[in-house]
DSSP file (Angstrom, degrees, kcal/mol; ACC not computed):
  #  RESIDUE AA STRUCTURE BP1 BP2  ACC     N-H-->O    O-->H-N    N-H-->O    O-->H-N    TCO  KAPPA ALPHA  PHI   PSI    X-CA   Y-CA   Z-CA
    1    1 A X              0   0    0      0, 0.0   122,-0.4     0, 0.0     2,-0.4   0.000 360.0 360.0 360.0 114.8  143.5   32.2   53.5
    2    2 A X        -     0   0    0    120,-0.2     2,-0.3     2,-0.0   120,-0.1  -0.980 360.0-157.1-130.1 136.7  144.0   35.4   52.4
    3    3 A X        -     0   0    0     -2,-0.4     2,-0.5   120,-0.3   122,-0.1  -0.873   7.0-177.9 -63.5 105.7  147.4   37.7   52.0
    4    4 A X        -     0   0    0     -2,-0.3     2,-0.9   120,-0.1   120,-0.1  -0.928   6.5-169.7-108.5 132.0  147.5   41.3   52.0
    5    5 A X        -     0   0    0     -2,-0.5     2,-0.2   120,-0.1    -2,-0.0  -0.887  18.1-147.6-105.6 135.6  151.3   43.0   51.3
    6    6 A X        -     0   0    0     -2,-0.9     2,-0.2     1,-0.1   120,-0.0  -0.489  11.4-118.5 -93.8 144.8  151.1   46.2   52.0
    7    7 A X        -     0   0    0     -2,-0.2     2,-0.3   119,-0.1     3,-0.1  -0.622  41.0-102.2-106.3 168.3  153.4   48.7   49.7
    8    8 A X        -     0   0    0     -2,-0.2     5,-0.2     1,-0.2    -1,-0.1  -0.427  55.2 -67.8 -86.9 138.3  156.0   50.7   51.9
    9    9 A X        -     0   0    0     -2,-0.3     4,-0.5     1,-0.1     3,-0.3   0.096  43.5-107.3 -26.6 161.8  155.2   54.6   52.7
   10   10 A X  S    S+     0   0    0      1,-0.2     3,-0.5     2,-0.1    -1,-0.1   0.792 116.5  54.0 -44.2 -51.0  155.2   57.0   50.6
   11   11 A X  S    S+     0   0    0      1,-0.2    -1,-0.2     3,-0.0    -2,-0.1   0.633 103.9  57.9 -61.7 -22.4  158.4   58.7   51.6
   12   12 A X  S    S+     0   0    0     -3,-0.3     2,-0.4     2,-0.1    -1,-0.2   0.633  82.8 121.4 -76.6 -23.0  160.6   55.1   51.2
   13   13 A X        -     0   0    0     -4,-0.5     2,-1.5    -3,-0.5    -3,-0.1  -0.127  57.5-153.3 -40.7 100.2  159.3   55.2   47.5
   14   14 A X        +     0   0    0     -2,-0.4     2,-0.4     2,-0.0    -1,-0.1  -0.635  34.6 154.4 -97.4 102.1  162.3   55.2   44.9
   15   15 A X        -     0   0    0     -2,-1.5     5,-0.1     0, 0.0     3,-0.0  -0.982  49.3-121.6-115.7 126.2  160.5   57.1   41.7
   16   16 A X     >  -     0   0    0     -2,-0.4     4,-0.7     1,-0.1     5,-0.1  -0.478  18.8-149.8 -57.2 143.2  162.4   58.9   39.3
   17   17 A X  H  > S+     0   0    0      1,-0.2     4,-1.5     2,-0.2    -1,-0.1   0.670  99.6  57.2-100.9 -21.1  160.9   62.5   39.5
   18   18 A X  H  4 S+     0   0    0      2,-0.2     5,-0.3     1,-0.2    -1,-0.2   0.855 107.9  43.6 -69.8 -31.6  161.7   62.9   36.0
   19   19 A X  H >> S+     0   0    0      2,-0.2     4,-1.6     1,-0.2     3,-0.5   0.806 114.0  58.1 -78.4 -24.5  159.7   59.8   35.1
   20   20 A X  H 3X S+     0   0    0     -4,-0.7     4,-2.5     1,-0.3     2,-0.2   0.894 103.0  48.1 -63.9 -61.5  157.0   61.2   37.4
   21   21 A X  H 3< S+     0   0    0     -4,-1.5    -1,-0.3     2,-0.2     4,-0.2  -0.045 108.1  51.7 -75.7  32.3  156.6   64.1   35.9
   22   22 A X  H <> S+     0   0    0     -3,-0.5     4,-2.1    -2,-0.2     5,-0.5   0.163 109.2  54.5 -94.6 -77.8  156.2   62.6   32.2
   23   23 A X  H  X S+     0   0    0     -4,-1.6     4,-1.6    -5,-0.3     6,-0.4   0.917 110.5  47.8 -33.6 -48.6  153.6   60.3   33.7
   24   24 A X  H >X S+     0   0    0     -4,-2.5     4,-1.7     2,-0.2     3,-1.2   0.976 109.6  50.0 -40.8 -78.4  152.0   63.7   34.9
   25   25 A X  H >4 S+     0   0    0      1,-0.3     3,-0.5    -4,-0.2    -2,-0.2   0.838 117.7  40.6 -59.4 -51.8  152.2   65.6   31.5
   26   26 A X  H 3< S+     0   0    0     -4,-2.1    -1,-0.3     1,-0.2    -2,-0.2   0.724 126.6  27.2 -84.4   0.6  150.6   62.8   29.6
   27   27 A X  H << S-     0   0    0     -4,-1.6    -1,-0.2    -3,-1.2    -2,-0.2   0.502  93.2-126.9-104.1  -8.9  147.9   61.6   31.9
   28   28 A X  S << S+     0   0    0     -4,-1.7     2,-0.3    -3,-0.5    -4,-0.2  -0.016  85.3  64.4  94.3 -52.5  147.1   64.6   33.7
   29   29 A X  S    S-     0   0    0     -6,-0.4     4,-0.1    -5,-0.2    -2,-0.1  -0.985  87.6-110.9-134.8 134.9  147.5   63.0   37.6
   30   30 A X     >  -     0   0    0     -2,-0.3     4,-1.7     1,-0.1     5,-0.2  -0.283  43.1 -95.3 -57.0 165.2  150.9   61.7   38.9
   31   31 A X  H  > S+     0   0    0      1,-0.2     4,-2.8     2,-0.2     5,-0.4   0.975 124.8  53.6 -51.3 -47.9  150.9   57.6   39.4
   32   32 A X  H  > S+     0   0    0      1,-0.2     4,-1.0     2,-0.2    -1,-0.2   0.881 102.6  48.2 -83.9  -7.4  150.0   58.2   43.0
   33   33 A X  H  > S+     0   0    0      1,-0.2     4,-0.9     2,-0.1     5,-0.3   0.849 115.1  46.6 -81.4 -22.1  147.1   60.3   42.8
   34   34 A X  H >X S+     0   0    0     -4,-1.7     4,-1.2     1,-0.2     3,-0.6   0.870 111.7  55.3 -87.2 -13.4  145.7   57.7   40.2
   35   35 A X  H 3X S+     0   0    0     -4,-2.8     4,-3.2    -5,-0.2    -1,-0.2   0.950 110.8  50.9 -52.5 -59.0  146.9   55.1   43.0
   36   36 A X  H 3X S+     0   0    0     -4,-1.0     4,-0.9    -5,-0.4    -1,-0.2   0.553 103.9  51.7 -30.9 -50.4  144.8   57.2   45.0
   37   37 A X  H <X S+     0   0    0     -4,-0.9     4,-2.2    -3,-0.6    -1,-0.2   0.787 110.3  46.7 -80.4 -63.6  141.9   57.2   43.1
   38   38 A X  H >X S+     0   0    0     -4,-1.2     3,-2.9    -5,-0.3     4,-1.3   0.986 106.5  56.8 -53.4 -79.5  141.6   53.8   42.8
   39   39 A X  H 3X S+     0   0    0     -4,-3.2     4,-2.1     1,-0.3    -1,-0.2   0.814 111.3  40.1 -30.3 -50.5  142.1   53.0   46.1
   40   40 A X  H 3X S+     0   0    0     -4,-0.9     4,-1.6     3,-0.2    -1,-0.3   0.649 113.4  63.1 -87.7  -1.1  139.2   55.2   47.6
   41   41 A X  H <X S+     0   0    0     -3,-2.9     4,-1.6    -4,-2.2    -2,-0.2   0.968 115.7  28.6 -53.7 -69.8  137.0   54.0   44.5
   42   42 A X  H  X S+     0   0    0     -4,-1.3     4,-1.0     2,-0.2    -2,-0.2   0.616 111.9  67.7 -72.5 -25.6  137.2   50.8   45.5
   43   43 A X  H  < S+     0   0    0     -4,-2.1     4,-0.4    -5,-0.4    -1,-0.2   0.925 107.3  38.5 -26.0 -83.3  137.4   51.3   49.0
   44   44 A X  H >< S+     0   0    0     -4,-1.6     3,-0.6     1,-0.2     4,-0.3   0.726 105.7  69.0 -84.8  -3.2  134.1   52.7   49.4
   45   45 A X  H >< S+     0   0    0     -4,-1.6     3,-1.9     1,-0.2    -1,-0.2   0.921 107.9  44.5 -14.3 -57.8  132.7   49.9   46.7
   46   46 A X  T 3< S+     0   0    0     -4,-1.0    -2,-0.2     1,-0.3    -1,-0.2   0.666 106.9  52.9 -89.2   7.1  133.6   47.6   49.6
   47   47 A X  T <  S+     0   0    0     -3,-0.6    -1,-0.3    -4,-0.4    -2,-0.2   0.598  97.9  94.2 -99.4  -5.2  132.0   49.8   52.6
   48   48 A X  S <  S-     0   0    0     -3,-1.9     2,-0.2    -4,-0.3    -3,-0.0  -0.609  86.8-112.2 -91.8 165.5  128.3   49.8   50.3
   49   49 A X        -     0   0    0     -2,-0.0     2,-0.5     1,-0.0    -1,-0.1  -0.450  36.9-148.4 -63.3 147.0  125.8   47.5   50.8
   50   50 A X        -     0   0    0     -2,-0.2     2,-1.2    -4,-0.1    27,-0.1  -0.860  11.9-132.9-124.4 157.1  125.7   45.3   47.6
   51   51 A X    >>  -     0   0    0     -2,-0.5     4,-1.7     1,-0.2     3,-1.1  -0.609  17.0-152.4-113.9 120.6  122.7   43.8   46.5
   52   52 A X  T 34 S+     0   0    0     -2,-1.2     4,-0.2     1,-0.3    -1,-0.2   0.621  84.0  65.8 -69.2  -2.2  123.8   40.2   45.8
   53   53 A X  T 3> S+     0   0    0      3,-0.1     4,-1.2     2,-0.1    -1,-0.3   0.881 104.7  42.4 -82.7 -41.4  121.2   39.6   43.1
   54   54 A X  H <> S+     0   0    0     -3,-1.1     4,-3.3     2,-0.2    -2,-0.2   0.836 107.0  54.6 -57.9 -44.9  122.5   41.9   40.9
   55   55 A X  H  X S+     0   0    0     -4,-1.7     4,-0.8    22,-0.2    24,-0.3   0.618 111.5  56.4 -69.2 -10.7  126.4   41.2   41.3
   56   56 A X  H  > S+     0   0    0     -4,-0.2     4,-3.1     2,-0.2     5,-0.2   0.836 103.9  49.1 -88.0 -47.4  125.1   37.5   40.4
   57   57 A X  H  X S+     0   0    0     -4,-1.2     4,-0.9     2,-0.2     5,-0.2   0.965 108.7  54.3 -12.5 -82.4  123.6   38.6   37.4
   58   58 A X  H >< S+     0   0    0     -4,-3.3     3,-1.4     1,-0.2    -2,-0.2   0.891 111.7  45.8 -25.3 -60.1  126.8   40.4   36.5
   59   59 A X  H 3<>S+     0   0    0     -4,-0.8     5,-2.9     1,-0.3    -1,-0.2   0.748 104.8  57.0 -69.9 -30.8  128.4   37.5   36.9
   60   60 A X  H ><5S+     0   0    0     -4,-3.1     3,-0.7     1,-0.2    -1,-0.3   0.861 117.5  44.4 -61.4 -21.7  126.0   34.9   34.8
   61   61 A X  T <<5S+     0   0    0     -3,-1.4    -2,-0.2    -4,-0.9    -1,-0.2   0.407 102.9  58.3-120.2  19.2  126.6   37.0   32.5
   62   62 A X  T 3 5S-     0   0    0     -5,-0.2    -1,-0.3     2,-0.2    -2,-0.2   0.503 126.7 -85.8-101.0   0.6  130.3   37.4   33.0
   63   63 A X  T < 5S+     0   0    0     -3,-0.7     2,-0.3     1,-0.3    -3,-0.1   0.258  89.4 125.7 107.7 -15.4  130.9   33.4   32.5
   64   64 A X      < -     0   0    0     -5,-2.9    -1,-0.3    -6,-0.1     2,-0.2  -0.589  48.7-152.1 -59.8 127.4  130.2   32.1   36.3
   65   65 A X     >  -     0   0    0     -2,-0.3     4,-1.8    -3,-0.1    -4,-0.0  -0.594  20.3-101.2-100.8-173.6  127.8   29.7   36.2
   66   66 A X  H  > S+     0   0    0      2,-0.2     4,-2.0     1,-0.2     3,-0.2   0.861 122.8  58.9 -27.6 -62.6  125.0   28.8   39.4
   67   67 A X  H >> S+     0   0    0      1,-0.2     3,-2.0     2,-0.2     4,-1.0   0.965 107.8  50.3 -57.3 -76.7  126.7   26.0   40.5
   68   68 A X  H 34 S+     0   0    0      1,-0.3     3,-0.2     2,-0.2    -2,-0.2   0.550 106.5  50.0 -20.5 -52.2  129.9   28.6   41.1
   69   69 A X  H >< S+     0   0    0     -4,-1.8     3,-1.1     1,-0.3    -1,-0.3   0.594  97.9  74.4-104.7 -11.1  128.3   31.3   43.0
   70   70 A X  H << S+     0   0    0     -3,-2.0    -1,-0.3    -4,-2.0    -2,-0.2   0.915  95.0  54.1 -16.4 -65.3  127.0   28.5   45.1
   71   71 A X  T 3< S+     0   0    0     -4,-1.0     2,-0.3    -3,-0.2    -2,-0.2   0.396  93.7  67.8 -95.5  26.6  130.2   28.4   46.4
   72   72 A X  S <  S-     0   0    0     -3,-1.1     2,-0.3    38,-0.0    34,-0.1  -0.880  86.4-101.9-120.9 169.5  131.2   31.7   47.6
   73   73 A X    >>  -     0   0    0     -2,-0.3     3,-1.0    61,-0.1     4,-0.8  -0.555  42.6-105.9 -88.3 153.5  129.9   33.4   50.2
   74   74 A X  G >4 S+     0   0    0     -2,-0.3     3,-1.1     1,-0.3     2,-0.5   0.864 111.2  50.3 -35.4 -44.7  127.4   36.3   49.2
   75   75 A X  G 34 S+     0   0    0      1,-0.3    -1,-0.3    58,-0.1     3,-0.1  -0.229  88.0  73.2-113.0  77.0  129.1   39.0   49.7
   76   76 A X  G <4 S+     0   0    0     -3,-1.0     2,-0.8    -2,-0.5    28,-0.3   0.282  86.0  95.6-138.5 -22.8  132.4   38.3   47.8
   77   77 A X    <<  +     0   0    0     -3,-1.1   -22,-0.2    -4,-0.8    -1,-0.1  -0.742  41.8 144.8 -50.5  87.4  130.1   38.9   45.1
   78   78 A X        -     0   0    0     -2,-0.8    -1,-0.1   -23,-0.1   -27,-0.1   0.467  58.2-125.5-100.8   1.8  130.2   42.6   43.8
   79   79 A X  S    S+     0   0    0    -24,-0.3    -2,-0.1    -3,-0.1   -23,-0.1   0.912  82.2 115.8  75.6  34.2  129.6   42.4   40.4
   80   80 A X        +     0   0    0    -25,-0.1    -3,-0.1   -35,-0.0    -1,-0.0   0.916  48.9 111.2-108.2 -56.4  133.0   44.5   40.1
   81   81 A X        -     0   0    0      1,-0.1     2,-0.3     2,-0.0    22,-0.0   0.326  58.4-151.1 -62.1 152.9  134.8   41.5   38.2
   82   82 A X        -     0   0    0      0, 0.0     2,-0.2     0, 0.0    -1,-0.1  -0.140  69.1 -23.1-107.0  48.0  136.0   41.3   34.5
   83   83 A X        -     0   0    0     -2,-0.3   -20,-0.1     1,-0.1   -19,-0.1  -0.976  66.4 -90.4 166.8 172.7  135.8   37.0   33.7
   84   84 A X     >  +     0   0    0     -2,-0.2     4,-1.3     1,-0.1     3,-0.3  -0.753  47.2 172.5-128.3  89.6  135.8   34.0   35.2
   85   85 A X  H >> S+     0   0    0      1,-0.2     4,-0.9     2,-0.2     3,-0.6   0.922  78.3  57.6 -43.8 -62.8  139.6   33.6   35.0
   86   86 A X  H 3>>S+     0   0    0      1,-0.2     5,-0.7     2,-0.2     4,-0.7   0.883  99.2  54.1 -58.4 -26.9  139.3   30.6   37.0
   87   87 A X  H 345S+     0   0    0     -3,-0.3     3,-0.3     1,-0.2    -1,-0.2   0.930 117.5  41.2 -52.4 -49.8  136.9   28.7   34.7
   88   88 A X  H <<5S+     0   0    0     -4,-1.3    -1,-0.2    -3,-0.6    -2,-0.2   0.409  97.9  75.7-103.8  24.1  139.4   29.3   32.1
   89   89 A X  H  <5S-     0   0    0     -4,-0.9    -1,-0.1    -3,-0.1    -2,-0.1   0.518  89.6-126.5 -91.4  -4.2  143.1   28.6   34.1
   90   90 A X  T  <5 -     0   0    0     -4,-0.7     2,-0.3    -3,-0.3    -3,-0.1   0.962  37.4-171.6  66.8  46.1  142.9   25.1   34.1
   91   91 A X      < -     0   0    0     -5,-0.7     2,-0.2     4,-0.0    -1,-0.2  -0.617   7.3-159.7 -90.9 136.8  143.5   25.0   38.1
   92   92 A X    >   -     0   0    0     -2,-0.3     3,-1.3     1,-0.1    -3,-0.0  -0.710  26.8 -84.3-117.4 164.4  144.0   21.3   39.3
   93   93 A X  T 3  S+     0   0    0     -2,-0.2    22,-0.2     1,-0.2    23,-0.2  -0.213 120.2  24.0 -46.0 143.4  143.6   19.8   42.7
   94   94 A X  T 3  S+     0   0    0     21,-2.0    -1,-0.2     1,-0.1    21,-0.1   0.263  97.0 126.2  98.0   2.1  146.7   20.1   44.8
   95   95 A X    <   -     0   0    0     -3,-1.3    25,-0.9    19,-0.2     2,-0.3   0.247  62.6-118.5 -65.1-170.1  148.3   23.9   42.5
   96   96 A X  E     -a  120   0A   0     23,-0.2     2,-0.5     2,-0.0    25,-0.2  -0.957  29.6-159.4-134.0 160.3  149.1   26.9   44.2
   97   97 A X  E     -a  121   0A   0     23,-2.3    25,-2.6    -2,-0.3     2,-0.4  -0.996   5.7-168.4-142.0 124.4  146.8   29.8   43.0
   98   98 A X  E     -a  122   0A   0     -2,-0.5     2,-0.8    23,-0.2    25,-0.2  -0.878   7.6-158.2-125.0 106.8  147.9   33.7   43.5
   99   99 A X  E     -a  123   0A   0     23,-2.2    25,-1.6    -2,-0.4     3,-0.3  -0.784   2.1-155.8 -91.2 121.4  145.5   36.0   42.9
  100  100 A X  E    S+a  124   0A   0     -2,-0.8    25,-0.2    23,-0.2    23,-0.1  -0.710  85.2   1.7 -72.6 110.7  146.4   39.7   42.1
  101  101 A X  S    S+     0   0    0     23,-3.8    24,-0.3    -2,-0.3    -1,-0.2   0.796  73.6 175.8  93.3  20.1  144.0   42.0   42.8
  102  102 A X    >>  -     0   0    0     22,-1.4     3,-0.9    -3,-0.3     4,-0.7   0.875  21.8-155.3 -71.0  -9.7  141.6   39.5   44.2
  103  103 A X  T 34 S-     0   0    0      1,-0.2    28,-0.2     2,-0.1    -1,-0.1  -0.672  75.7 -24.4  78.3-150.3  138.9   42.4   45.2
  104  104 A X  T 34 S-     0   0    0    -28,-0.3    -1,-0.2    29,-0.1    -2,-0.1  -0.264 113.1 -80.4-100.9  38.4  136.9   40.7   48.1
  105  105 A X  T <4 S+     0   0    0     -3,-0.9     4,-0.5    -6,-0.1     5,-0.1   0.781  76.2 138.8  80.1  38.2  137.6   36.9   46.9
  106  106 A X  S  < S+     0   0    0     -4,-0.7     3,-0.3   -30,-0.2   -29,-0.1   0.990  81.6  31.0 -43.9 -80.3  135.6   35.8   44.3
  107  107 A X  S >> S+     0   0    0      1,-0.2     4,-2.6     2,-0.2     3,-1.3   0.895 118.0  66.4 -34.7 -63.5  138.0   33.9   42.0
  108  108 A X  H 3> S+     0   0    0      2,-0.3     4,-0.5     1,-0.3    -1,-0.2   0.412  97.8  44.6 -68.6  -5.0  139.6   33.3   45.1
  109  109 A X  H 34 S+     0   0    0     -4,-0.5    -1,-0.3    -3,-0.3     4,-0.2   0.471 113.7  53.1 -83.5 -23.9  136.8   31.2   46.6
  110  110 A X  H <> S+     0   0    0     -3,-1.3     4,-2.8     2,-0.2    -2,-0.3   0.893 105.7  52.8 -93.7 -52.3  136.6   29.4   43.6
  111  111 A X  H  X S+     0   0    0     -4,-2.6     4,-0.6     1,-0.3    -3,-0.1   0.892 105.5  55.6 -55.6 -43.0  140.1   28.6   43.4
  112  112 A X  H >X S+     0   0    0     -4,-0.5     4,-1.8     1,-0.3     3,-1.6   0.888  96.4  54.0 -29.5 -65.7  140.2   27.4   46.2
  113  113 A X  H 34 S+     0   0    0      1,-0.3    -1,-0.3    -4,-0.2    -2,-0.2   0.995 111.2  57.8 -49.7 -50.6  137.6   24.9   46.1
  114  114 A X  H 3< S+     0   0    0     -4,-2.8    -1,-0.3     1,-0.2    -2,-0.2   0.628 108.3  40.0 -51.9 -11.3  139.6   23.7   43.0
  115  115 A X  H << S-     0   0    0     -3,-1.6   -21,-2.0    -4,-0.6     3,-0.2   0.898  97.1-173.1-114.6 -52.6  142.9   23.1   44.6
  116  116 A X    ><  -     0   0    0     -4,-1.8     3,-3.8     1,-0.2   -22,-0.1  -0.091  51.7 -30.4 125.2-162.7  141.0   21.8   47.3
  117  117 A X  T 3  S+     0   0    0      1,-0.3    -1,-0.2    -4,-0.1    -3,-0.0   0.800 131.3  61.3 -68.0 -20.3  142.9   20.9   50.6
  118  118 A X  T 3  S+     0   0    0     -3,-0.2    -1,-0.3     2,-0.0    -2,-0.2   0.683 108.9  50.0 -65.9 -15.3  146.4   19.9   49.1
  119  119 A X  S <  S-     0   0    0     -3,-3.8     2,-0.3    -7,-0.2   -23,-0.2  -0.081  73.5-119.4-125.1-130.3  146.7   23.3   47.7
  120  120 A X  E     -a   96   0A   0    -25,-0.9   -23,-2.3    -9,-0.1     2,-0.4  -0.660   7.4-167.7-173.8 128.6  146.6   26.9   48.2
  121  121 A X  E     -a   97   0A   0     -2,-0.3     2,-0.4   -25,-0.2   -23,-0.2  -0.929  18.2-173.3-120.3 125.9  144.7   29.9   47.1
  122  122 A X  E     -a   98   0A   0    -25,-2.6   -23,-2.2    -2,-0.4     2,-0.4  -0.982   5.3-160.0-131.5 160.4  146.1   33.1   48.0
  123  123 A X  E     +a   99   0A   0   -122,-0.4     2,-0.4    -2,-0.4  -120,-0.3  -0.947   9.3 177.0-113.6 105.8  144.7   36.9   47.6
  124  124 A X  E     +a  100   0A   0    -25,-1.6   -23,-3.8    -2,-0.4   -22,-1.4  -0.996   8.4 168.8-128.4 158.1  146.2   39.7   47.6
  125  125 A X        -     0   0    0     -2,-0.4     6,-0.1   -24,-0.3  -120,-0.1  -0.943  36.4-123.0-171.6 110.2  144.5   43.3   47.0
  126  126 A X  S    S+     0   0    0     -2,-0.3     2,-0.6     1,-0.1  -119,-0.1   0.519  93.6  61.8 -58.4 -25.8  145.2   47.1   47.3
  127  127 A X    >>  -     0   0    0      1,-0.1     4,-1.1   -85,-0.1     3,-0.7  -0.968  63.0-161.7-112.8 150.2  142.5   47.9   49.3
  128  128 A X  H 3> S+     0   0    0     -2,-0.6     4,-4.1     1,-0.2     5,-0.1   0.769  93.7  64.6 -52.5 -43.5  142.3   46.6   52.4
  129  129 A X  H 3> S+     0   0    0      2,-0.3     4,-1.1     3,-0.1    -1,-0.2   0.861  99.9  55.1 -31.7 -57.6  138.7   47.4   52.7
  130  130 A X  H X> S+     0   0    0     -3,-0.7     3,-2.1     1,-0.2     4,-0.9   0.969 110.8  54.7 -59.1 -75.4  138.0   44.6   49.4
  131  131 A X  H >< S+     0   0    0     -4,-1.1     3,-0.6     1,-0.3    -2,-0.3   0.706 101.4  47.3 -51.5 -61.8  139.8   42.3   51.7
  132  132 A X  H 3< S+     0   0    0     -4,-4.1    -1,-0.3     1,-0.2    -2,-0.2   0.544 107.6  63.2 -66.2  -4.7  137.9   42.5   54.8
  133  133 A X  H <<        0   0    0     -3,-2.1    -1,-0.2    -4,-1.1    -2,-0.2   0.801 360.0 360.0 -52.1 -46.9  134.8   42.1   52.7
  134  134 A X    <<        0   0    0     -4,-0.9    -1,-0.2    -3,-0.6    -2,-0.2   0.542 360.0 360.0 -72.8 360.0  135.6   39.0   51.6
């Protein structure tokens, strides 16, 4: 089961333009250009092919073990992720599990299985793209 919420247009946005511009002067790029950035980074991340032997690699060596990536499907793998957050969240049969960020559902495959049908894992993600990978 996966969520996506989607943030409201640009124009509906209430940012202080003084706080905007401070963000500017010390970073360089206003919040929504680095929004931006991010978004079409990861974006085309999820349009390449990924070569699922490597993003399993990553991952042994990120804390996933075998057994784990067993249970996602291949290409929820990208080798993108920084953990295995579920391994160490203590997620029990029957929780509710919201992942922020969930990329194309890694964690979120995994939680799942942990909460198993009494509970609920949901994902949500900034690009849309990551989400229709998964």
């Amino acid at each position: 089961f996966f969520l996506m919420i989607r943030r409201p247009p640009r124009s509906t946005l209430d940012r202080s333009s003084a706080a905007s511009d401070v963000y500017k002067r010390q970073h360089g790029i206003s919040e929504m250009e680095k929004e931006d950035i991010v978004n079409k980074h990861y974006s085309e991340v999820a349009g390449q092919e990924t070569d699922v032997e490597v993003a399993h690699e990553m991952a042994l060596k990120s804390g996933y073990t075998k057994e784990e990536l067993d249970l996602i499907p291949p290409e929820a793998s990208l080798g993108l992720g920084c953990g295995n957050s579920v391994a160490s969240s203590g997620v029990k049969t029957g929780e509710f599990v919201l992942d922020l960020g969930c990329g194309a559902g890694m964690d979120l495959f995994l939680s799942g299985a942990k909460v198993g049908p009494t509970g609920k894992a949901v994902g949500v993600d900034f690009s849309a793209e990551m989400v229709k990978k998964g």
